[in-house]
C-alpha positions as CSV (number, residue, x, y, z in Angstrom):
1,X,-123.1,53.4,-55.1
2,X,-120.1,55.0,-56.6
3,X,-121.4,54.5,-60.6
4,X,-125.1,55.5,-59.2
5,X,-123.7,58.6,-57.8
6,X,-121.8,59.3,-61.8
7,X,-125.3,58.0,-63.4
8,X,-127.1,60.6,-61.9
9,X,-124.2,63.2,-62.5
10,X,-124.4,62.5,-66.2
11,X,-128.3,62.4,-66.5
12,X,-128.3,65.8,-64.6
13,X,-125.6,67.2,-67.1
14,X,-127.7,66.2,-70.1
15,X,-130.4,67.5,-68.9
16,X,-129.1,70.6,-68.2
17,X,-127.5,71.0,-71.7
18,X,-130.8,70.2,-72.7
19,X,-132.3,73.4,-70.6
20,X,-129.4,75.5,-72.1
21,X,-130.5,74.4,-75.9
22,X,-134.5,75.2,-74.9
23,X,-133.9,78.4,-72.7
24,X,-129.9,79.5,-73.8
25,X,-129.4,79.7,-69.7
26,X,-128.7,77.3,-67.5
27,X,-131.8,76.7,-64.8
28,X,-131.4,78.7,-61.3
29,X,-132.2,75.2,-59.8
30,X,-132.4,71.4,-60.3
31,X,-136.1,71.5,-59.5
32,X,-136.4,73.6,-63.0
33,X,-135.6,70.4,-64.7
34,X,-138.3,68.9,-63.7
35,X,-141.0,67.3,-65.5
36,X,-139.5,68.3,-68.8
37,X,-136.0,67.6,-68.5
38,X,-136.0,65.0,-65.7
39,X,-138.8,63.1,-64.2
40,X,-137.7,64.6,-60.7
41,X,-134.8,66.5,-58.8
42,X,-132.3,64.3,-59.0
43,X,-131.1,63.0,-55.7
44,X,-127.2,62.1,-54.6
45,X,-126.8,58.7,-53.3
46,X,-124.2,59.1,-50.7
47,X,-126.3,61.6,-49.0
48,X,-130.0,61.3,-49.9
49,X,-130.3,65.0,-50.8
50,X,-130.1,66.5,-54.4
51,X,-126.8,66.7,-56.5
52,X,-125.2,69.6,-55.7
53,X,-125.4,72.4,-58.6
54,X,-124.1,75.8,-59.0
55,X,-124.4,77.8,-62.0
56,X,-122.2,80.2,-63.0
57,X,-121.5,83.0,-65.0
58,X,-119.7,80.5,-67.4
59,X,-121.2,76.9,-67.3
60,X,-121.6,75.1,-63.8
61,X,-120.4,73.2,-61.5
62,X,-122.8,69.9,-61.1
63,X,-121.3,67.3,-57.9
64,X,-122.1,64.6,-55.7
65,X,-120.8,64.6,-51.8
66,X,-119.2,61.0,-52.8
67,X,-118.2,58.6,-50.8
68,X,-117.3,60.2,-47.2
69,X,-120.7,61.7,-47.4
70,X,-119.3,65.4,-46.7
71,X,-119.5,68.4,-48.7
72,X,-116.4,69.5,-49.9
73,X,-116.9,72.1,-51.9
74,X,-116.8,70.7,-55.3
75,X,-113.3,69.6,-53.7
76,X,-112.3,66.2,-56.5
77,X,-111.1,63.7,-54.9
78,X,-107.7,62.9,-54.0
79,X,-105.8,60.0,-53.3
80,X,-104.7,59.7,-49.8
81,X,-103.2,56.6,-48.4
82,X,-105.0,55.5,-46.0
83,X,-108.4,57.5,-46.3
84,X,-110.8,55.4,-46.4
85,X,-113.6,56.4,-47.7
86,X,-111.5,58.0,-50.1
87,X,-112.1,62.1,-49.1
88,X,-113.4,64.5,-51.6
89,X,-116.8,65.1,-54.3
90,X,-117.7,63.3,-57.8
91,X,-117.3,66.6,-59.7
92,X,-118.2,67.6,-63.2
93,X,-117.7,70.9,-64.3
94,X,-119.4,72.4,-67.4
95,X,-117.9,74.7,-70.2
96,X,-119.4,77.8,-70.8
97,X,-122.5,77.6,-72.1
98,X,-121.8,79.6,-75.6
99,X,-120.2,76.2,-76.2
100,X,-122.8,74.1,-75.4
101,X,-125.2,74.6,-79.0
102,X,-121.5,74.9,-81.0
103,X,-120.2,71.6,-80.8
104,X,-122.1,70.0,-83.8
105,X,-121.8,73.1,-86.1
106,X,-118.2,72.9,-85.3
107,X,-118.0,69.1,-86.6
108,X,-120.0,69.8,-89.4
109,X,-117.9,72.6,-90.7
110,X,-114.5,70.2,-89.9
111,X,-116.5,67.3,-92.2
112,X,-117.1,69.6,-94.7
113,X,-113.7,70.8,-94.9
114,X,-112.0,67.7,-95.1
């Protein structure tokens, strides 16, 4: 469940950067990402609900409850000896989304200076 759970994190954050190209925001919800972005909300599979997202004023913060099933916040998680299921969220943060329609213009400029 544990590379299901960072699937769906990752198809969710390309579809998101994929909003932020279209729209230059990032979406209020997940459900905006559906149909053209994703074929549906995208759901967490420790918990059977959706991924949990909230967008900020710079970029978002995009997580999973992982594998104790609890909401920590957006809480990583941390090794603890001992804890099992190991206590704490799959978490992937976002930059700000200025960068997000940079990063190619940036490599072409570095290729063309070399």
């Amino acid at each position: 469940m544990l590379s299901q759970a960072w699937r769906q994190l990752l198809r969710t954050h390309l579809a998101l950067r994929r909003f932020w190209l279209a729209e230059r925001k990032y979406p209020k919800t997940l459900d905006e990402l559906s149909p053209a972005f994703l074929p549906a909300a995208p759901l967490d599979p420790f918990s059977g609900r959706s991924l949990i997202y909230h967008p900020m004023p710079e970029g978002y913060r995009l997580y999973s409850v992982g594998q104790d099933g609890a909401d920590n916040g957006g809480k990583p998680i941390a090794p603890r000896a001992g804890a099992k299921p190991p206590q704490g969220d799959l978490l992937l943060d976002a930059p700000p989304a200025e960068n997000a329609g940079n990063q190619p213009q940036e490599a072409a400029k570095a290729e063309a200076s070399d």
